[in-house]
C-alpha positions in Angstrom: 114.0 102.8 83.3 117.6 104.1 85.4 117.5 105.3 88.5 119.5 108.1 89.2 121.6 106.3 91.7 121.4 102.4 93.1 122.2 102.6 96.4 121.9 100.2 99.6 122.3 102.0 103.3 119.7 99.7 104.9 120.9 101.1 108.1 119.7 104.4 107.1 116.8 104.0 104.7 114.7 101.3 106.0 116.2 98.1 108.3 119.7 97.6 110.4 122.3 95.4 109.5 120.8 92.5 111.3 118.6 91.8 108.1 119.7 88.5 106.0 121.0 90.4 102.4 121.5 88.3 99.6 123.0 89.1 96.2 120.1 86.9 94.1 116.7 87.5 95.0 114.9 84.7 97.2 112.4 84.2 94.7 112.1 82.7 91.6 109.9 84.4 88.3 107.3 81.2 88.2 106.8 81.9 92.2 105.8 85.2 91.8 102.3 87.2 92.3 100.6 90.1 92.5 98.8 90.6 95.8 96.4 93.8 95.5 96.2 94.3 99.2 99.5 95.8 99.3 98.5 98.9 97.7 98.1 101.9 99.1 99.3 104.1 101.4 100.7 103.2 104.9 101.9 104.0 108.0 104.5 102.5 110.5 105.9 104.1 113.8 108.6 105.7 111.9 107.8 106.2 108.1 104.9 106.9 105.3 105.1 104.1 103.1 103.4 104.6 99.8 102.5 101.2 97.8 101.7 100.8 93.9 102.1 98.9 90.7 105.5 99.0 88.9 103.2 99.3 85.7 101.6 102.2 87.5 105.2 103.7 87.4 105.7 102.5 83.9 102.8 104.3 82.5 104.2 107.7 83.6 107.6 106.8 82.6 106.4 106.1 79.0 104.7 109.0 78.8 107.9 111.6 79.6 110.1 109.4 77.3 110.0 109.7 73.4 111.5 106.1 72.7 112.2 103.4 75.2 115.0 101.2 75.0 115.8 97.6 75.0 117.3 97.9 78.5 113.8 99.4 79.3 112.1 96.9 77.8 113.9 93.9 79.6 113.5 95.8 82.9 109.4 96.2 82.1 109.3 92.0 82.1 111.1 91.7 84.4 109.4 94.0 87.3 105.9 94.1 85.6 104.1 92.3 88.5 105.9 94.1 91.6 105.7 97.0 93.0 107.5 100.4 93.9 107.6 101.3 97.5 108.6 105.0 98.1 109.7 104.9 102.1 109.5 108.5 103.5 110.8 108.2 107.5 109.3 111.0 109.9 111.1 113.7 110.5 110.7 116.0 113.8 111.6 119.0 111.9 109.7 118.8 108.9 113.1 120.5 107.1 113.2 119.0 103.8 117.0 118.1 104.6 115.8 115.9 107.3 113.0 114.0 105.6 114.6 110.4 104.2 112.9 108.9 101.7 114.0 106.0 99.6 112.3 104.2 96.6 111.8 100.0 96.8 110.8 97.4 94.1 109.0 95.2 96.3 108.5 91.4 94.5 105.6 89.2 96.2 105.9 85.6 96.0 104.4 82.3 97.8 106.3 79.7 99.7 104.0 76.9 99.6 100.7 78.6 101.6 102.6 81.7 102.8 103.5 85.0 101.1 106.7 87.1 101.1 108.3 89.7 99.7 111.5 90.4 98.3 112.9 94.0 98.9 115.4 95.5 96.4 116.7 99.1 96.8 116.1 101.0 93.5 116.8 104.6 94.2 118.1 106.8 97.0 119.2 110.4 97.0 120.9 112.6 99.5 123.6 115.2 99.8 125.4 113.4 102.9 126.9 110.6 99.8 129.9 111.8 97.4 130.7 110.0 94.4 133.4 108.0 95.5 131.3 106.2 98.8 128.1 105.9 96.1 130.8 103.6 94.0 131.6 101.4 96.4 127.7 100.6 97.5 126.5 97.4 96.3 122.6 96.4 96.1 121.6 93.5 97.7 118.3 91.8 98.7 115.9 91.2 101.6 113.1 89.4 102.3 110.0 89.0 104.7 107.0 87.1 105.5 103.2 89.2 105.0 100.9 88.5 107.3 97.4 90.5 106.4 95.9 91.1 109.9 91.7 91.3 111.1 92.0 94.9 111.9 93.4 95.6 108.0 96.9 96.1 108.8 100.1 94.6 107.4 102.8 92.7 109.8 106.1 92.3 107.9 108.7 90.1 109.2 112.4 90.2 108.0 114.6 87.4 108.0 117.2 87.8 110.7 120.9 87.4 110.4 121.6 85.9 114.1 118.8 83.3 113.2 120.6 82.1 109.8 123.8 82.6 111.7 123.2 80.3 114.5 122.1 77.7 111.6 125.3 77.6 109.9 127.3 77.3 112.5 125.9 74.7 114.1 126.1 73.1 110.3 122.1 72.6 109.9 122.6 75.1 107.2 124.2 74.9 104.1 124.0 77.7 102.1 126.7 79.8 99.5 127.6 82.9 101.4 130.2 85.5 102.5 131.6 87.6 105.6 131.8 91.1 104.2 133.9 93.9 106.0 135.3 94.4 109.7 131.7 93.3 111.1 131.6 90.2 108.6 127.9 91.0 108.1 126.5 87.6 106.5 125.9 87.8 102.9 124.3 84.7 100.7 125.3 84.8 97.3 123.3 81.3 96.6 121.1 81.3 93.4 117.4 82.3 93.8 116.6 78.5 93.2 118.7 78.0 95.8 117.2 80.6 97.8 113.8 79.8 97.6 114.2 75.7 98.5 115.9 77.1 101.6 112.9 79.5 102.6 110.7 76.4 102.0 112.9 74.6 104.5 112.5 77.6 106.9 109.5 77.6 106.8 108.6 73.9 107.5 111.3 73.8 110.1 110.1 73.7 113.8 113.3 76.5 114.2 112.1 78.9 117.6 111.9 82.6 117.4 112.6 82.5 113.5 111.2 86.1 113.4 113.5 88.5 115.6 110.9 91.3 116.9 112.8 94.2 116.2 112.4 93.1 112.7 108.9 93.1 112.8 107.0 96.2 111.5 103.1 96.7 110.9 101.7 99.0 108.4 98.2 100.5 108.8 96.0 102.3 106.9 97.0 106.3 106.3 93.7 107.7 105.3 95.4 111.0 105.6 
């Protein structure tokens, strides 16, 4: 399955710059599960956010396509127990210029006794991007930690770039990564076994305010 265009403007689509990106996902494939709760349909301050199976997806692909290929294929395995998030923010206009929406493939996985999920941009489309800035995007990864709440909502919580920052520098971190661009936003390019060991780390860690609250959003219910 292609997307019509891979792109990753977190600042735009879904998070700031402030999110932790990584060029492997955190997780690895043995790590991984399917969590039924995040179905749905959902609502945050600023966006719709519509939850279901990748094989959901895959079904409908399959049926507009007269042969599917080996690329196909390999994608299918690989994305067969996430899901596809199509993020639609609010707009005050209700122009259909104004109305962002993005599409996700969200990957849930456990650390030890807690769940997260790994966010990966799969398709974006707007009139705003020419060719040659589309080029030069490159798709990384996020993650964050679920927390399924009493009054049925969601609480996601990204993992924050000052927090990992301050770990590095004060060398209780060690971790592959880059400074990309004039900001020298942090980037990890550490495998996803490498990855996940340090999210286990994290997690046992007694590390204060590892969850910045501007990163923090809860879905509810849209029984619209």
């Amino acid at each position: 399955m292609k997307a019509k265009k891979f792109l990753i403007i977190l600042v735009v689509l879904l998070l700031n710059s402030c999110i932790v990106k990584s060029l492997n996902p955190f997780y690895t494939k043995d790590k991984i599960v399917y969590e039924k709760k995040l179905e749905g349909n959902w609502k945050s301050k600023s966006a719709t956010w519509k939850i279901k199976p990748f094989k959901e997806l895959w079904a409908e692909h399959e049926k507009e396509e007269n042969s599917i290929s080996e690329s196909d294929k390999k994608t299918y395995e690989y994305y067969k127990d996430s899901f596809v998030l199509e993020y639609i923010k609010n707009s005050k206009t209700n122009k259909i210029e104004d109305i962002g929406f993005s599409y996700f493939i969200m990957t849930a996985f456990n650390v030890d006794e807690h769940l997260f999920i790994n966010f990966f941009p799969m398709e974006y489309e707007t009139e705003s991007l020419n060719n040659l800035v589309s080029q030069h995007i490159l798709n990384t990864n996020s993650v964050c930690k679920v927390d399924f709440l009493e009054d049925n909502s969601i609480r996601l919580k990204w993992l924050d770039e000052d927090v990992v920052n301050r770990l590095i520098e004060s060398h209780n971190l060690k971790i592959k990564h880059e400074r990309i661009g004039i900001d020298e936003d942090l980037v990890l390019t550490a495998s996803s076994k490498e990855l996940y060991r340090f999210l286990q780390k994290f997690m046992s860690s007694n590390i204060e305010n590892k969850w910045e609250k501007d990163q923090t959003y809860t879905l509810v219910p849209d029984n619209s």
